[in-house]
C-alpha positions in Angstrom: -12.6 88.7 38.4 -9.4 86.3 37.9 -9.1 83.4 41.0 -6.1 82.0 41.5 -6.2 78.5 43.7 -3.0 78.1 45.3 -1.3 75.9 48.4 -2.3 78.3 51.2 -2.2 79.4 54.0 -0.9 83.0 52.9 3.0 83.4 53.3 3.6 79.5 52.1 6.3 79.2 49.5 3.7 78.4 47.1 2.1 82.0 47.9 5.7 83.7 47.2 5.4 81.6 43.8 1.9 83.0 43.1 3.1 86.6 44.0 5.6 85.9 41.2 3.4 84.8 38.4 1.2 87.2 39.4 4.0 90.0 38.7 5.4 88.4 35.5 1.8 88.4 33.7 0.2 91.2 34.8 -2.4 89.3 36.9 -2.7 92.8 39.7 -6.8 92.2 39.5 -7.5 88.9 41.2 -8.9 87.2 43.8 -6.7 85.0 45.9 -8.2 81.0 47.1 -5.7 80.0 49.4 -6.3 75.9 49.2 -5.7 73.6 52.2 -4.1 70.7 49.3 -2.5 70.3 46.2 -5.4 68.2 45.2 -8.0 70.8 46.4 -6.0 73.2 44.2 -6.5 70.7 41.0 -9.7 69.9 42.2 -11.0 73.3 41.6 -9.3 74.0 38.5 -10.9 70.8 37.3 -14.3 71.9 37.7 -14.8 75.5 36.8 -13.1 75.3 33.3 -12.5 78.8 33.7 -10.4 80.6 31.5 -9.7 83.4 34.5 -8.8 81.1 36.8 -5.2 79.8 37.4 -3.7 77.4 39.8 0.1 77.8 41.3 1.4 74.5 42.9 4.7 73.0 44.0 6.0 70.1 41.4 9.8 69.3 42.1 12.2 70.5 44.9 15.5 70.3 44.1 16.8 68.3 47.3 13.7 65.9 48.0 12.7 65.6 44.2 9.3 65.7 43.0 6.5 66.5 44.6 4.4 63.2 44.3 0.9 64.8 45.1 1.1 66.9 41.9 2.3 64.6 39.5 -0.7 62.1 40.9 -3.4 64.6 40.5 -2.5 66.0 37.3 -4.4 63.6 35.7 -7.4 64.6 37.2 -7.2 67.6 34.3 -7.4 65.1 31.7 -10.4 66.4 30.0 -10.1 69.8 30.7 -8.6 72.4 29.0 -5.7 73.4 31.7 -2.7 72.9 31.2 0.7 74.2 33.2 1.5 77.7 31.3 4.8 78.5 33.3 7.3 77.9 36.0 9.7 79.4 38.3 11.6 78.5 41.0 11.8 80.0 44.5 14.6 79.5 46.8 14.0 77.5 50.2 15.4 78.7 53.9 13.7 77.1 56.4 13.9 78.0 59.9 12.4 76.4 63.3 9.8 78.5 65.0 7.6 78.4 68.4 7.5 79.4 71.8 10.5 77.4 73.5 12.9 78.4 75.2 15.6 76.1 74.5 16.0 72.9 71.5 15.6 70.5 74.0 12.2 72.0 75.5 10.7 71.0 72.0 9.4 67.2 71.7 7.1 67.7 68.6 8.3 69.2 65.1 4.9 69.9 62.6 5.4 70.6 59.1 4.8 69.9 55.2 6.6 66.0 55.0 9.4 67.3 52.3 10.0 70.5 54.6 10.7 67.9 57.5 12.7 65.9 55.1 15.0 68.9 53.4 16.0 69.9 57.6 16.3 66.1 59.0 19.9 66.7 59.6 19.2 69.2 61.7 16.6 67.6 63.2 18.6 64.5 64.2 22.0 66.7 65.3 20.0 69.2 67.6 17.0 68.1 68.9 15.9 65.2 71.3 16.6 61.8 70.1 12.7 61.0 71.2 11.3 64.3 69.2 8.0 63.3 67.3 7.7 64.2 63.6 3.7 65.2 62.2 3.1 66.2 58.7 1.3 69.4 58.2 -0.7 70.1 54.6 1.6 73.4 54.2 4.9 75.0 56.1 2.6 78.2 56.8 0.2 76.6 57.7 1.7 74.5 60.6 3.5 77.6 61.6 0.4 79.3 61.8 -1.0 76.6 64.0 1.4 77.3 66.6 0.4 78.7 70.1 1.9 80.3 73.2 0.5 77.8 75.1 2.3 74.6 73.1 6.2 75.7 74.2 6.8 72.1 73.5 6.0 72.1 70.1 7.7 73.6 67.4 7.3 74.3 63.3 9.7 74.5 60.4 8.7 77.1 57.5 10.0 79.9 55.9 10.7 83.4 58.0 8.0 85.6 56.3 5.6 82.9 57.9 6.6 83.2 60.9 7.0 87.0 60.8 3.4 87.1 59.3 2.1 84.7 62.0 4.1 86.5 65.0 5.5 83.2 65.9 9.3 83.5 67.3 11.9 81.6 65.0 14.2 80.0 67.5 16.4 79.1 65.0 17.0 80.4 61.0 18.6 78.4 58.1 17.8 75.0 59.1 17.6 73.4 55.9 20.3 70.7 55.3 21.2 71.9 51.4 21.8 75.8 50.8 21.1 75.2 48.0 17.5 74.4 48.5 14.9 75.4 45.5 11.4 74.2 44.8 10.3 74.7 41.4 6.2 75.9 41.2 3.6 75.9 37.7 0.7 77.7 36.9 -1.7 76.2 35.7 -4.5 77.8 33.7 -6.7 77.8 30.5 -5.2 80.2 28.0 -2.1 79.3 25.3 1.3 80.3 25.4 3.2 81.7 22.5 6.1 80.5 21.7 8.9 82.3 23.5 12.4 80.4 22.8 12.4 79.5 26.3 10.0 77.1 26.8 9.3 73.5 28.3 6.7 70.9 27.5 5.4 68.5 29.8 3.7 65.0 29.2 3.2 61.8 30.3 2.5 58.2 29.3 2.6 54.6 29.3 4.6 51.9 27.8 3.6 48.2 26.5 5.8 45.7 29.3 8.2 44.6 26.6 11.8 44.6 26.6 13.1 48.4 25.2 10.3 50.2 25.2 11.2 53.2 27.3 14.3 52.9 24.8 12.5 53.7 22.2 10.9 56.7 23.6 13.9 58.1 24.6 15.5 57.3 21.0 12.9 59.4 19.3 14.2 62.5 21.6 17.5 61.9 20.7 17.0 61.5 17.1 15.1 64.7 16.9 17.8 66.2 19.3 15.6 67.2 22.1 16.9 67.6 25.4 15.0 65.9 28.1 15.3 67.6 31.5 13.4 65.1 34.1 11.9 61.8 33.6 10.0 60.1 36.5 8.0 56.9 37.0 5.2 56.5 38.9 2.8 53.2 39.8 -0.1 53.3 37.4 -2.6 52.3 39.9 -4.2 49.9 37.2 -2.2 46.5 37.8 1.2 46.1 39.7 4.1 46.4 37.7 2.8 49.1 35.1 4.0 52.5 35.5 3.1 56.1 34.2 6.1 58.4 33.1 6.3 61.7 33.6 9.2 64.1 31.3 10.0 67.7 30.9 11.6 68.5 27.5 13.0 71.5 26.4 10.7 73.4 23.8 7.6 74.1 22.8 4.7 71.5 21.2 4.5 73.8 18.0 8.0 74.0 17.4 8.4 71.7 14.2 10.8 68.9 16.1 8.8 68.9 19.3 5.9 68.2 17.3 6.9 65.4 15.3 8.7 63.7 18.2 5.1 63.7 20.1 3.0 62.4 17.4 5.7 59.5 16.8 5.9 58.9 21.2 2.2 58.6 20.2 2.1 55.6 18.3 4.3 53.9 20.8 2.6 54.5 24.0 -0.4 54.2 25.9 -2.4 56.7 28.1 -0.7 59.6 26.9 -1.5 62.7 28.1 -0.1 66.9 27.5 0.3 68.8 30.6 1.5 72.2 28.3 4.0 73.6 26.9 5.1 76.7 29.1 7.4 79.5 29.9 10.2 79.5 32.2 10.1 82.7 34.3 
């Protein structure tokens, strides 16, 4: 039977994603792995080299940026054959939840760190000025941790958890950005087909020479690809090398997406091809 990893507990963003995916391709017969970690999630994936197996996880937010923990651990599919086969993105409306009876009864907020981040506005306008912050591995999950019994303690996540987990929201639409949207991938074994609306996903490093990200980024342009994120992260090899990460628009065997890789090739180091995928 299909598995599919994904950032549990059950009624976690990420699980709304997976519900998605699962409804876009046809995935009804399957077992769900709720995972405690992105990297537990990757983890998996990494060793079963399944081809009926899939992984949904969080990789940008549209307010707090990237999710670091994904782009990180990505690499740990380096030699398998998974790769990210689509994305979509799910709106974000946090609200606070617990048992207290008024905002200034609360002097601990738990959640995921970005969830804390995307309401910190409202943390810092409504509640105590002495409140203490602790990350939580998921929203749901630290909502689900919450107990009659801790009225001082509060967790921000999405309504459905809180619904799900029979915790009492004290206060809805907390997040500082309406606007608020994470964008998830699945990852899995299989190919995609081109579609005509499709990403492709790699990373690399350059030689520590004047213009060499230039160069990349010249070789996109010349083959007039648009490029729709670019990151950098710390190699973790030597201190002042750094791994790029970039989503392009199309797919790898499109005939200008093709040629612009193999030419990136010759000018970088430690490339590696996350996929090229659908947008759903």
């Amino acid at each position: 039977m299909t598995k599919i990893y994904y950032l549990g507990p059950q009624a976690s963003y990420c699980d709304c994603a997976r519900d998605k995916f699962v409804r876009t391709f046809f995935l009804e017969e399957h077992e769900d792995t709720p995972e405690r970690s992105i990297l537990s999630v990757i983890k998996k994936l990494a060793q079963i080299e399944n081809k009926d197996a899939y992984g949904v996880i969080p990789i940008e937010n549209s307010v707090e940026g990237v999710v670091r923990e994904t782009i990180d651990n990505l690499c740990l599919l380096k030699n398998t054959n998974m790769k990210i086969l689509a994305e979509t993105s799910i709106p974000v409306n946090h609200c606070l939840a617990g048992y207290a009876k008024t905002l200034d009864d609360i002097d601990t907020v738990i959640s995921h760190p970005q969830a804390i981040a995307q309401c910190y506005g409202f943390i810092t306008d409504n509640l105590r000025e002495d409140v203490i912050l602790k990350n939580e591995l998921s929203t749901a999950l630290a909502i689900k941790g919450i107990l009659p019994e801790q009225p001082n303690l509060a967790a921000i996540g999405s309504e459905y958890a809180a619904k799900l987990y029979n915790v009492p929201v004290i206060r809805s639409g907390i997040n500082d950005m309406e606007s608020n949207t994470t964008r998830f991938v699945l990852i899995g074994s299989k190919r995609n087909k081109i579609t005509g609306n499709d990403k492709t996903g790699f990373s690399f490093s350059t030689p520590n020479t004047p213009g060499a990200l230039c160069k990349i980024l010249k070789i996109l342009d010349e083959h007039q690809i648009n490029m729709t994120y670019i990151d950098s992260r710390p190699s973790k090899k030597s201190l002042g090398e750094y791994v790029f990460y970039v989503d392009i628009d199309g797919h790898v065997l499109t005939d200008n997406v093709s040629k612009a890789l193999f030419e990136i090739l010759q000018n970088v180091s430690d490339f590696q091809y996350f996929g090229s995928y659908t947008k759903v």
